[in-house]
PyMOL Python script that loads the backbone (N, CA, C, O; Angstrom):
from pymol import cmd

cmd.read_pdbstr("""\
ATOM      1  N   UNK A   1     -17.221 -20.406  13.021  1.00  0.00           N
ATOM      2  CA  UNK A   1     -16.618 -20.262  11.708  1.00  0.00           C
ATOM      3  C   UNK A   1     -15.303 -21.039  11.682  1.00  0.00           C
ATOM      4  O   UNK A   1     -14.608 -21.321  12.658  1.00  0.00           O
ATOM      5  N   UNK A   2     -15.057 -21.369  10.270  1.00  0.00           N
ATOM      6  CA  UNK A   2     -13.785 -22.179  10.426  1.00  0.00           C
ATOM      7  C   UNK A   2     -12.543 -21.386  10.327  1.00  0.00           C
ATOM      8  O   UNK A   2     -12.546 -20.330   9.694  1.00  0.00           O
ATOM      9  N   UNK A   3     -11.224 -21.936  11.057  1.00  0.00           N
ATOM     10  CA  UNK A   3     -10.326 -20.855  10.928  1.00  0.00           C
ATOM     11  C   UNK A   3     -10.192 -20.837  10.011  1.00  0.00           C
ATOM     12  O   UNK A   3     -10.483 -19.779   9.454  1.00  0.00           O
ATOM     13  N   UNK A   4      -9.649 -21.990   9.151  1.00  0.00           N
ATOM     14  CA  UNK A   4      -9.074 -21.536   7.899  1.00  0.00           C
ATOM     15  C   UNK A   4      -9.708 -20.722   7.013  1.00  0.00           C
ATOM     16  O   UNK A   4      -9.058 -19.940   6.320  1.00  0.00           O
ATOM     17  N   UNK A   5     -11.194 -20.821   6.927  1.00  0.00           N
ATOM     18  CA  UNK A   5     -11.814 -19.930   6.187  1.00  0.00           C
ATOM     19  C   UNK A   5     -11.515 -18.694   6.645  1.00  0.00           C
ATOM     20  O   UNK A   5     -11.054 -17.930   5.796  1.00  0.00           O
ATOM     21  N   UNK A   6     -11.673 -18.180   8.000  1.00  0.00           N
ATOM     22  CA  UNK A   6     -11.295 -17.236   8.205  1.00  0.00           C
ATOM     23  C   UNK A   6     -10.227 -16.624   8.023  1.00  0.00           C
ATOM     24  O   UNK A   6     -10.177 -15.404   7.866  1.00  0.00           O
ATOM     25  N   UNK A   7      -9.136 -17.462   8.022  1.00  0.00           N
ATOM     26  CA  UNK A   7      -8.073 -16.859   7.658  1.00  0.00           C
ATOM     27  C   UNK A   7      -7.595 -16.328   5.904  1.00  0.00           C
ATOM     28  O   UNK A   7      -6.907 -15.442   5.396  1.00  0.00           O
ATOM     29  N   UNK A   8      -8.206 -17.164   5.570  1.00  0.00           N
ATOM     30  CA  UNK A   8      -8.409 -17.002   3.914  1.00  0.00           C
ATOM     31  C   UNK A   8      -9.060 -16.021   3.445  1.00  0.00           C
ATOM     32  O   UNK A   8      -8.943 -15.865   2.230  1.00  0.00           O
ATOM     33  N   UNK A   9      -9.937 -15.051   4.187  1.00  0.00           N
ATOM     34  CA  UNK A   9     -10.335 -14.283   4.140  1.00  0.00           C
ATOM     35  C   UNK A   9      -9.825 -13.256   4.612  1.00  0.00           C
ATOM     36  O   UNK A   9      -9.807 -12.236   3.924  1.00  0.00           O
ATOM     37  N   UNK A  10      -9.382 -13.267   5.667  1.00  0.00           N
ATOM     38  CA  UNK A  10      -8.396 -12.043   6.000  1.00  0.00           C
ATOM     39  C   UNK A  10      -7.100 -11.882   4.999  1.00  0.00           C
ATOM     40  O   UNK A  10      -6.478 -10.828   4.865  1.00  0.00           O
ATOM     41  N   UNK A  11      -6.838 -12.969   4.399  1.00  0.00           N
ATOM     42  CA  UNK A  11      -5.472 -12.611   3.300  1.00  0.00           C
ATOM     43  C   UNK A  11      -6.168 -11.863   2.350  1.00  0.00           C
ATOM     44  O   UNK A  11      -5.775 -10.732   2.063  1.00  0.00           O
ATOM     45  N   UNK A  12      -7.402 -12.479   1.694  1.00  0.00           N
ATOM     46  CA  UNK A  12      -7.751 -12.040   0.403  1.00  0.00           C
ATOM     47  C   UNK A  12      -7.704 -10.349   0.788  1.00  0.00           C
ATOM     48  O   UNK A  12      -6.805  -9.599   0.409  1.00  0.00           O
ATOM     49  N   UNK A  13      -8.786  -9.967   1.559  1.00  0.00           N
ATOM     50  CA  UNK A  13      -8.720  -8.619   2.087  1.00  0.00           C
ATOM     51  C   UNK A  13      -7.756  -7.582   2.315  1.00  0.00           C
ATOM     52  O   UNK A  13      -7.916  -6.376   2.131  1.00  0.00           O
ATOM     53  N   UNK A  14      -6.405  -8.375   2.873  1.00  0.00           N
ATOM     54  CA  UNK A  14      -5.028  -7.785   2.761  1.00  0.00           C
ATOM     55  C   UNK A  14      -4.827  -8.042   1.298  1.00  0.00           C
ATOM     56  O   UNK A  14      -4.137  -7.126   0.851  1.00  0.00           O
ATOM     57  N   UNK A  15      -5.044  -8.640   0.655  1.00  0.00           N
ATOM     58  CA  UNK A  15      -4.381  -8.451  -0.810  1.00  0.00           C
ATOM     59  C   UNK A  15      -4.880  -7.471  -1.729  1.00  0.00           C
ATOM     60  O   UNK A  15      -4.355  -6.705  -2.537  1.00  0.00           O
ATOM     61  N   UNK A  16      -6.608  -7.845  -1.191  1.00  0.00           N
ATOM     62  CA  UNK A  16      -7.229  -6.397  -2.099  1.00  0.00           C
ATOM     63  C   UNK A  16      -6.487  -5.046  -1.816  1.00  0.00           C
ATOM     64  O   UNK A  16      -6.069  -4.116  -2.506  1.00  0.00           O
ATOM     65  N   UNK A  17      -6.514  -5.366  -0.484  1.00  0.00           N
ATOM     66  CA  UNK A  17      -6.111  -3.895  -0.306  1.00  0.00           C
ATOM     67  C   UNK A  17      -4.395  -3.444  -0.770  1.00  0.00           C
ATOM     68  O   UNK A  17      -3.930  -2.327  -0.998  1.00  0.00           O
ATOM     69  N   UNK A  18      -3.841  -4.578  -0.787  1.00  0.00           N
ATOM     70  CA  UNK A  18      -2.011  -4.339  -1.241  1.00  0.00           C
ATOM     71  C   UNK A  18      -2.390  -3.777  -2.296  1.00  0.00           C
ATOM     72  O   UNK A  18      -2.079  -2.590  -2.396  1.00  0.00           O
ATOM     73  N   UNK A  19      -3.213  -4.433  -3.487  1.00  0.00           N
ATOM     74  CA  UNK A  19      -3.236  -4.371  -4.939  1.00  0.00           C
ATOM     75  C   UNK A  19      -3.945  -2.440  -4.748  1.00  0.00           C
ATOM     76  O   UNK A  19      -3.497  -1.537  -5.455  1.00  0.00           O
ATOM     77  N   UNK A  20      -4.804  -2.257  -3.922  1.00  0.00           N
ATOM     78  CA  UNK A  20      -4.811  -0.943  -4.236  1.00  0.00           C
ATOM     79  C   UNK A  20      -4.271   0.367  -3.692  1.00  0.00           C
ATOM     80  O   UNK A  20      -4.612   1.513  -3.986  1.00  0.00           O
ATOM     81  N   UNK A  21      -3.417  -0.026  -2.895  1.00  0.00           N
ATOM     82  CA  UNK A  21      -2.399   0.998  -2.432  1.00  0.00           C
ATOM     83  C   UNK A  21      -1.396   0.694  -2.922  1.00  0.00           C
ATOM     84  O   UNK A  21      -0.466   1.249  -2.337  1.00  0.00           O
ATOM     85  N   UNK A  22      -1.020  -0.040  -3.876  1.00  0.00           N
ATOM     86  CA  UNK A  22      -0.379  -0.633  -4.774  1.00  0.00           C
ATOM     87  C   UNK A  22      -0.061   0.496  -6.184  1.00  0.00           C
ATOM     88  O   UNK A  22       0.973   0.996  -6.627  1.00  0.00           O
ATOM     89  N   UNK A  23      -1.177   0.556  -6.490  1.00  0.00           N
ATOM     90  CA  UNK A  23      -2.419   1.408  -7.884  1.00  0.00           C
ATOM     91  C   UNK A  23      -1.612   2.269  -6.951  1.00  0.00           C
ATOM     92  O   UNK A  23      -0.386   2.290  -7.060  1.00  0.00           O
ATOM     93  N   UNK A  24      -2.388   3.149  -5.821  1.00  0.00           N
ATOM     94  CA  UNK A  24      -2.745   4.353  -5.919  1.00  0.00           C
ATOM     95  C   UNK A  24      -0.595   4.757  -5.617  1.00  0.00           C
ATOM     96  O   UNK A  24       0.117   5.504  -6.289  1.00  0.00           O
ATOM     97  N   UNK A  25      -0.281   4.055  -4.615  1.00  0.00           N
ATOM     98  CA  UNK A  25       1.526   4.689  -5.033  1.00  0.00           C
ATOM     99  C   UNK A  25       1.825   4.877  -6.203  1.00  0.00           C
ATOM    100  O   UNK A  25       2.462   5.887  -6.502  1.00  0.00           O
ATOM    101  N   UNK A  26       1.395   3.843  -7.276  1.00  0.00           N
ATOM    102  CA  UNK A  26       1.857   4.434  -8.898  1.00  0.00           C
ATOM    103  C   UNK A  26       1.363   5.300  -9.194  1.00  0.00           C
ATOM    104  O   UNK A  26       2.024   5.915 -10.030  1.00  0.00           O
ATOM    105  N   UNK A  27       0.282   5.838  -8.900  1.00  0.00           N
ATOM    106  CA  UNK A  27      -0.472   7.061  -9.435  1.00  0.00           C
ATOM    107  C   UNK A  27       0.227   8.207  -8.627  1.00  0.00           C
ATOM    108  O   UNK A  27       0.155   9.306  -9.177  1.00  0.00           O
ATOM    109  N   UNK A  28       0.681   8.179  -7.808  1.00  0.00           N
ATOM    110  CA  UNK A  28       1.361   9.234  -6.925  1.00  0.00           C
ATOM    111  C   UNK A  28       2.944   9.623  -7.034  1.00  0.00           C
ATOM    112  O   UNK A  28       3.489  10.667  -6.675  1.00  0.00           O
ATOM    113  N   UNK A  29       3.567   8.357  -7.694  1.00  0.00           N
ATOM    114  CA  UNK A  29       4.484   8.753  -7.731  1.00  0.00           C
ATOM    115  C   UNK A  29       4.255   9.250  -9.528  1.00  0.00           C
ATOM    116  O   UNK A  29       4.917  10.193  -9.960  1.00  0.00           O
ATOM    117  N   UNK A  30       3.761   8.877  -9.982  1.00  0.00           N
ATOM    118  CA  UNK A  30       3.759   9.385 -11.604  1.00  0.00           C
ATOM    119  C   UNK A  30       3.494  10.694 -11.068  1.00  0.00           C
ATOM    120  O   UNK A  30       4.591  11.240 -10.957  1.00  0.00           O
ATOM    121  N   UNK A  31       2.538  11.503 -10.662  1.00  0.00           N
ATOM    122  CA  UNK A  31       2.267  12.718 -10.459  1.00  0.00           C
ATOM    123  C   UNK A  31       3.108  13.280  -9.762  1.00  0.00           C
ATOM    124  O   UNK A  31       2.938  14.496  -9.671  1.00  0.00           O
ATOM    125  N   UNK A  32       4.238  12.730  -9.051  1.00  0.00           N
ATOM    126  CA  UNK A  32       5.101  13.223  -8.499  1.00  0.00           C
ATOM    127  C   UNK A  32       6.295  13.587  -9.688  1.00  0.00           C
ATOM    128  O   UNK A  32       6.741  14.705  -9.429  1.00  0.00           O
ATOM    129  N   UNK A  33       6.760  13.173 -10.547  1.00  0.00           N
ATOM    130  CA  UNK A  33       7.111  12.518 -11.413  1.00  0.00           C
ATOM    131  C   UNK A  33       6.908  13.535 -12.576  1.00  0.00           C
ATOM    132  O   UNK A  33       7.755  14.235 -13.132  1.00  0.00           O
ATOM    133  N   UNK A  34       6.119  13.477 -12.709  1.00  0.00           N
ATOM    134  CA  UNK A  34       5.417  14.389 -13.952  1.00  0.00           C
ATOM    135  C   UNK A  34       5.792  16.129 -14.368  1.00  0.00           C
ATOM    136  O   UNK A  34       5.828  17.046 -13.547  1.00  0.00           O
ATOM    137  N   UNK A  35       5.984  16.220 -15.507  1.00  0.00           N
ATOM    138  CA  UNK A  35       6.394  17.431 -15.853  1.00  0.00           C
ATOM    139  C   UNK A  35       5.706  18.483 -14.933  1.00  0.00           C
ATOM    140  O   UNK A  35       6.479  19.206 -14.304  1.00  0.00           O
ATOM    141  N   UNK A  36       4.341  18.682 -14.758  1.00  0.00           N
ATOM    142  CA  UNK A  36       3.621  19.281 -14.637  1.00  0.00           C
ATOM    143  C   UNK A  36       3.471  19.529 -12.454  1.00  0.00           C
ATOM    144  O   UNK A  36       2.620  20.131 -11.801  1.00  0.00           O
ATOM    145  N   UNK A  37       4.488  18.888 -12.082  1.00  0.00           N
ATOM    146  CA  UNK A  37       4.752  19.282 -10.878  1.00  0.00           C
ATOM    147  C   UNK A  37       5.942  19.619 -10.659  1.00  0.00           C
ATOM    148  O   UNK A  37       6.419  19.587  -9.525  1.00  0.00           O
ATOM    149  N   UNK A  38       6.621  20.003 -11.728  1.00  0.00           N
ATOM    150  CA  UNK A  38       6.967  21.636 -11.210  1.00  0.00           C
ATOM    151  C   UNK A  38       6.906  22.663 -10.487  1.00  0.00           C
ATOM    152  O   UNK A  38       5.824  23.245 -10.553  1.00  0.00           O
ATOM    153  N   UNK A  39       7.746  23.152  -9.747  1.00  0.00           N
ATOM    154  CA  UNK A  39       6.818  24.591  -9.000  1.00  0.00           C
ATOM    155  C   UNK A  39       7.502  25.370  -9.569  1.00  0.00           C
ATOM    156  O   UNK A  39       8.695  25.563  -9.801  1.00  0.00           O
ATOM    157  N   UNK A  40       5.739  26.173  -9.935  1.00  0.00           N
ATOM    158  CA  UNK A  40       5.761  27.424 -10.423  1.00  0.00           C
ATOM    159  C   UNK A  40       6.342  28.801 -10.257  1.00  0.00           C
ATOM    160  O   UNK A  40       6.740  29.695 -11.003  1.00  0.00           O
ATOM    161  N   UNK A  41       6.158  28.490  -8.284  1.00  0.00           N
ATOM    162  CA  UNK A  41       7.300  29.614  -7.597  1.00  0.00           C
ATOM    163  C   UNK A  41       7.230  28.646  -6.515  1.00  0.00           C
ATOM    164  O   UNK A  41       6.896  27.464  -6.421  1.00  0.00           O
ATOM    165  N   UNK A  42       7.838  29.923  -5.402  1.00  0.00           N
ATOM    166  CA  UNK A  42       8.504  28.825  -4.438  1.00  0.00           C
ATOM    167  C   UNK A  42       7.288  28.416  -3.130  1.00  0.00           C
ATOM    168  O   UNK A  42       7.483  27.907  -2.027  1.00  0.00           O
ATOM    169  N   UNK A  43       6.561  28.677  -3.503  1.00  0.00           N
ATOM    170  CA  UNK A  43       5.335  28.598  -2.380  1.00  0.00           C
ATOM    171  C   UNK A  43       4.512  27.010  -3.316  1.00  0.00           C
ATOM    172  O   UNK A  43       3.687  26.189  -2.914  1.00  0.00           O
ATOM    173  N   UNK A  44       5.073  27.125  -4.359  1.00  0.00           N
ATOM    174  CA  UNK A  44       4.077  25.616  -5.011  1.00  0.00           C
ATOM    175  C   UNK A  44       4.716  24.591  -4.586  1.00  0.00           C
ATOM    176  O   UNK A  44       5.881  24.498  -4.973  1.00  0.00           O
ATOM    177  N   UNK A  45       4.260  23.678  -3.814  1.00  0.00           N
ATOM    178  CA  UNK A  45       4.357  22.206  -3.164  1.00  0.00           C
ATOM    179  C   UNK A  45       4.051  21.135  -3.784  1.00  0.00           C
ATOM    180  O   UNK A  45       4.627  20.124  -3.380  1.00  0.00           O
ATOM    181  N   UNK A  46       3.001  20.965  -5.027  1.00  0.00           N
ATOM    182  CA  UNK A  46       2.080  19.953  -5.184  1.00  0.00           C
ATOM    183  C   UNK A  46       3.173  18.896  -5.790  1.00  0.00           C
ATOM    184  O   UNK A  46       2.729  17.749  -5.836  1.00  0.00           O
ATOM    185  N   UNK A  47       4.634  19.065  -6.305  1.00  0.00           N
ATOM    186  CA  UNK A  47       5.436  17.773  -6.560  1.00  0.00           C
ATOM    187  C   UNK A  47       5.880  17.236  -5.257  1.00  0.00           C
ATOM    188  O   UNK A  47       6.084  16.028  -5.133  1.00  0.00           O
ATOM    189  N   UNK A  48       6.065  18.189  -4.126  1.00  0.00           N
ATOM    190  CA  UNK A  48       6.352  17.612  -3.003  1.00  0.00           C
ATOM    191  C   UNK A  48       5.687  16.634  -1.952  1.00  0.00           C
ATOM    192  O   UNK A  48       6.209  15.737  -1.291  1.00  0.00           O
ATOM    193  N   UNK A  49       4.118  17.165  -2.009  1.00  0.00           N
ATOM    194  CA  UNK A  49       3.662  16.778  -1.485  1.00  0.00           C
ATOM    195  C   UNK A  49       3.041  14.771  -2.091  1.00  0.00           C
ATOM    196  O   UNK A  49       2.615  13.751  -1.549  1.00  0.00           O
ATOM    197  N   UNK A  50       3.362  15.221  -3.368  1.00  0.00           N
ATOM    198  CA  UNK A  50       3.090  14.119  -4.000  1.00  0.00           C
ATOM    199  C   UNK A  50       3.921  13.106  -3.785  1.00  0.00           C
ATOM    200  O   UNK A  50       3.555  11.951  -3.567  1.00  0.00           O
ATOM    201  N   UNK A  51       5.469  13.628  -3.854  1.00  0.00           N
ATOM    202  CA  UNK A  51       6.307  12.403  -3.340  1.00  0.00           C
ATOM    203  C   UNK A  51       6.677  11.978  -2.062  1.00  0.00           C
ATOM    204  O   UNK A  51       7.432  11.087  -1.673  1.00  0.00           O
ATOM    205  N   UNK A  52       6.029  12.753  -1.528  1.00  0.00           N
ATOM    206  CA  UNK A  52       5.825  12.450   0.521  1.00  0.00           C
ATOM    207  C   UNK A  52       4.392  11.541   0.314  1.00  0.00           C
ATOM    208  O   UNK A  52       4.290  10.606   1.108  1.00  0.00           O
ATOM    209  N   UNK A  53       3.401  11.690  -0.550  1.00  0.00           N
ATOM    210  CA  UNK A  53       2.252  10.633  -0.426  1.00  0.00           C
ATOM    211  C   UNK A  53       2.619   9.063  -1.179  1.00  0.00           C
ATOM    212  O   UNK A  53       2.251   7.959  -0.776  1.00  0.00           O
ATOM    213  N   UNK A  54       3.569   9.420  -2.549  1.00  0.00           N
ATOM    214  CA  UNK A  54       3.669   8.273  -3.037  1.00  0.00           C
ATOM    215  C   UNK A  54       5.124   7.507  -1.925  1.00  0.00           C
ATOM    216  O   UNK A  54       5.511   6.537  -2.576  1.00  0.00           O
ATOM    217  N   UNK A  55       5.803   7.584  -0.871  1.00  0.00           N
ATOM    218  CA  UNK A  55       6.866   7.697  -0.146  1.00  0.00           C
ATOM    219  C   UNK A  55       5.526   6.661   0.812  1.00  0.00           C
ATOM    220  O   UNK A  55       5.294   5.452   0.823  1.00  0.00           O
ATOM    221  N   UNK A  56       5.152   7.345   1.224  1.00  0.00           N
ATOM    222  CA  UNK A  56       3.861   7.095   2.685  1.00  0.00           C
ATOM    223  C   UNK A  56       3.549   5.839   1.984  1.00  0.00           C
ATOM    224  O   UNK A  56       3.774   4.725   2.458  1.00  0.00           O
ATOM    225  N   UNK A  57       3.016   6.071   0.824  1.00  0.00           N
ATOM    226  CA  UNK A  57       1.796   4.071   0.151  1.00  0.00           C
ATOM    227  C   UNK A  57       2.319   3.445  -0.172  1.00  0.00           C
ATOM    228  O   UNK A  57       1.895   2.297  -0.300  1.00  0.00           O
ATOM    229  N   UNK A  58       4.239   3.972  -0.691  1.00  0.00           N
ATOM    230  CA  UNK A  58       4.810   2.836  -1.008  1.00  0.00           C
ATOM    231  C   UNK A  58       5.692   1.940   0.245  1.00  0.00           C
ATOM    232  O   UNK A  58       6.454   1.017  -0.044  1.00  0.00           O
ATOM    233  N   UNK A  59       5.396   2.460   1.851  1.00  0.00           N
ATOM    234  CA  UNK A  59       5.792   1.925   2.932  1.00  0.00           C
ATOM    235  C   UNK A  59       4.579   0.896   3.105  1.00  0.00           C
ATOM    236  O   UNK A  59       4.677  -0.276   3.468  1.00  0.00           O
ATOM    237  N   UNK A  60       3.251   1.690   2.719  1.00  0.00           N
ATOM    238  CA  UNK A  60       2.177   1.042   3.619  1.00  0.00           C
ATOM    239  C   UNK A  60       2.137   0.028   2.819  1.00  0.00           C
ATOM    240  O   UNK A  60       1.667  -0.888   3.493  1.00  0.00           O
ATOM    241  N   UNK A  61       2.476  -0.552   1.188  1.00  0.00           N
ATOM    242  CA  UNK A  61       2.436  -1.237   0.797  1.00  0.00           C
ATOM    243  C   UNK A  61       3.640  -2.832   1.354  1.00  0.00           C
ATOM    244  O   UNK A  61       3.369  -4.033   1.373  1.00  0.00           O
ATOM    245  N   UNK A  62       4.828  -2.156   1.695  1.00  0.00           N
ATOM    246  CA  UNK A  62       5.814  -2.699   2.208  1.00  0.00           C
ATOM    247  C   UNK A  62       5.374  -3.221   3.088  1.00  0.00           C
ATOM    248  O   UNK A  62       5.721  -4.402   3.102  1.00  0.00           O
ATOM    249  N   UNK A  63       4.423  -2.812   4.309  1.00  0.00           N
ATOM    250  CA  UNK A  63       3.740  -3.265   5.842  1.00  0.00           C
ATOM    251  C   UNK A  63       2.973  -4.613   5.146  1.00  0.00           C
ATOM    252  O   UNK A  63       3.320  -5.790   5.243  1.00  0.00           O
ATOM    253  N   UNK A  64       1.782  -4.029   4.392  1.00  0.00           N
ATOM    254  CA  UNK A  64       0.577  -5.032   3.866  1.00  0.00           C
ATOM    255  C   UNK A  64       1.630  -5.993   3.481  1.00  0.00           C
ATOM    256  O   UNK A  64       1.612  -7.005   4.181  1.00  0.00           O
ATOM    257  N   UNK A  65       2.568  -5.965   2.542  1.00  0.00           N
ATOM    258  CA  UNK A  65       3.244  -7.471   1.979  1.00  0.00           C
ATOM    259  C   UNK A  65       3.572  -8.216   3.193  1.00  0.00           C
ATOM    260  O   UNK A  65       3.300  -9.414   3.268  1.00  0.00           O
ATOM    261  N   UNK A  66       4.212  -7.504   4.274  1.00  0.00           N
ATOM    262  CA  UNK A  66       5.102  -7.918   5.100  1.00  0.00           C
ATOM    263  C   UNK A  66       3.992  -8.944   5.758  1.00  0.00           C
ATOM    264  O   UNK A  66       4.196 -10.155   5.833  1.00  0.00           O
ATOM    265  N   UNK A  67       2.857  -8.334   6.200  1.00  0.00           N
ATOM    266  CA  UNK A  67       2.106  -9.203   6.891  1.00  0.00           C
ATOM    267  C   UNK A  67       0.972 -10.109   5.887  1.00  0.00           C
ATOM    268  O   UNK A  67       0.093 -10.717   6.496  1.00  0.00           O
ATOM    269  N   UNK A  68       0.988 -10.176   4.725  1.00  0.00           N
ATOM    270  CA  UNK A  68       0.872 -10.638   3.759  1.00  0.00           C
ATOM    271  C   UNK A  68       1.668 -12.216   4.086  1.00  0.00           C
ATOM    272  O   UNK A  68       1.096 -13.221   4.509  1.00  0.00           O
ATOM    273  N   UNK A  69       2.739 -12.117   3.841  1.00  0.00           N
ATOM    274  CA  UNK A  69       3.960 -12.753   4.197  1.00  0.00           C
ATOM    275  C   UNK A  69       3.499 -14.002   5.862  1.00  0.00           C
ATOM    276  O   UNK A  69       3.050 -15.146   5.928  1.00  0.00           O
ATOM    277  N   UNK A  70       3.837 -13.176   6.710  1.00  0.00           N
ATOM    278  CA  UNK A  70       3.540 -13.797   7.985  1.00  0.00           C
ATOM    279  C   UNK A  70       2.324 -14.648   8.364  1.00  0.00           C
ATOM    280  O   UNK A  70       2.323 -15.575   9.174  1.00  0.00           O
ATOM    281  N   UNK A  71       1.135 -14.118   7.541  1.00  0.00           N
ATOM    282  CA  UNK A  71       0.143 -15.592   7.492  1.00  0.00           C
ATOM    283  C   UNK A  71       0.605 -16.975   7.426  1.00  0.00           C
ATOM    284  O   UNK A  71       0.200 -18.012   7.950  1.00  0.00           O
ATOM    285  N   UNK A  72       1.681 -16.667   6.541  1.00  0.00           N
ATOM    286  CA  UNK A  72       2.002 -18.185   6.355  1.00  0.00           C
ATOM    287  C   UNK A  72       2.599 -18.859   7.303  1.00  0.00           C
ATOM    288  O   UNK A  72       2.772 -20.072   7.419  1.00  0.00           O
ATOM    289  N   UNK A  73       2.855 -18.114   7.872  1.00  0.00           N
ATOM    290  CA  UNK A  73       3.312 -19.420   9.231  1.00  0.00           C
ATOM    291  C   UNK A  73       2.611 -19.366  10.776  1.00  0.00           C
ATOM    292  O   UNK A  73       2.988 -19.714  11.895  1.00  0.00           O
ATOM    293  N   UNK A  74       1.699 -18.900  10.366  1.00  0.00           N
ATOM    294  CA  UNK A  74       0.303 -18.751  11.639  1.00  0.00           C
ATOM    295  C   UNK A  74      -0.129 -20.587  11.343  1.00  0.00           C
ATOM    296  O   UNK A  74      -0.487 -21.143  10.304  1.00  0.00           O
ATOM    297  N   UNK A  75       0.132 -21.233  12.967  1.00  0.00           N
ATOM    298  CA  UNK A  75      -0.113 -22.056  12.845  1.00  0.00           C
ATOM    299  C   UNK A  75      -1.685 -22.342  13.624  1.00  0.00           C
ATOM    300  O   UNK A  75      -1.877 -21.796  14.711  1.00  0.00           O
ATOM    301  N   UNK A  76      -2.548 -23.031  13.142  1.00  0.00           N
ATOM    302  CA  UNK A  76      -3.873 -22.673  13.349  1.00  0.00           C
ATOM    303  C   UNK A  76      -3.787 -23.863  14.181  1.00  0.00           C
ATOM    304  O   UNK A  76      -2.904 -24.699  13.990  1.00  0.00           O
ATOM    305  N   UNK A  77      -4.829 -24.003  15.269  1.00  0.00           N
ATOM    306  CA  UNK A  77      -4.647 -25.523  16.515  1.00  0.00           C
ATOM    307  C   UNK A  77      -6.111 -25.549  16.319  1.00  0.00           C
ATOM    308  O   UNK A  77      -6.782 -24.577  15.973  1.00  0.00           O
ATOM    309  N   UNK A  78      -6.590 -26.828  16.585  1.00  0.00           N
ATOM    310  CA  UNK A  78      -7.994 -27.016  16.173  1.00  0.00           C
ATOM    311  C   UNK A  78      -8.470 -27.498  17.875  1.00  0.00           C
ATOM    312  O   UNK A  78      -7.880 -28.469  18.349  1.00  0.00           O
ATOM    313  N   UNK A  79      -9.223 -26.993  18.480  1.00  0.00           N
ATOM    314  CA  UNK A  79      -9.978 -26.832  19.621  1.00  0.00           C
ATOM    315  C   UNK A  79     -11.278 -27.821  19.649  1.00  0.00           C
ATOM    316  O   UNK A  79     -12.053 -27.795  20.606  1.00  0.00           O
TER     317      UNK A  79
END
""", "prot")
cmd.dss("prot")
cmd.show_as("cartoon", "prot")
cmd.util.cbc("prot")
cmd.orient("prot")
């Protein structure tokens, strides 16, 4: 296989995947966010736990860019 193809493929794949841990941090932090996570008493978590998940995808998103990023200077040697 050719590298470059290969490598072009491993970005796209990291990108799909940025773009949807991307999505799903916005969806997590809105629900974090949201009137409706409130706690009810003191044993209700679900705003907390929401902004410890949207916290978590918006790092893992930070990682994916990062190495997103570093492709670009993978220098490929032809054998």
């Amino acid at each position: 296989m050719d590298k470059v193809a290969l490598l072009a493929q491993i970005r796209a794949a990291l990108e799909a995947e940025l773009a949807a841990i991307t999505a799903s941090a916005a969806d997590a932090r809105s629900a974090a966010t949201h009137e409706d996570a409130k706690p009810e008493n003191q044993y209700d978590t679900r705003g907390l736990e929401a902004s410890y998940l949207a916290g978590a995808q918006a790092g893992r998103a930070q990682d994916l860019a990062a190495r997103i990023a570093n492709l670009e200077f993978i220098q490929l040697k032809a054998y």
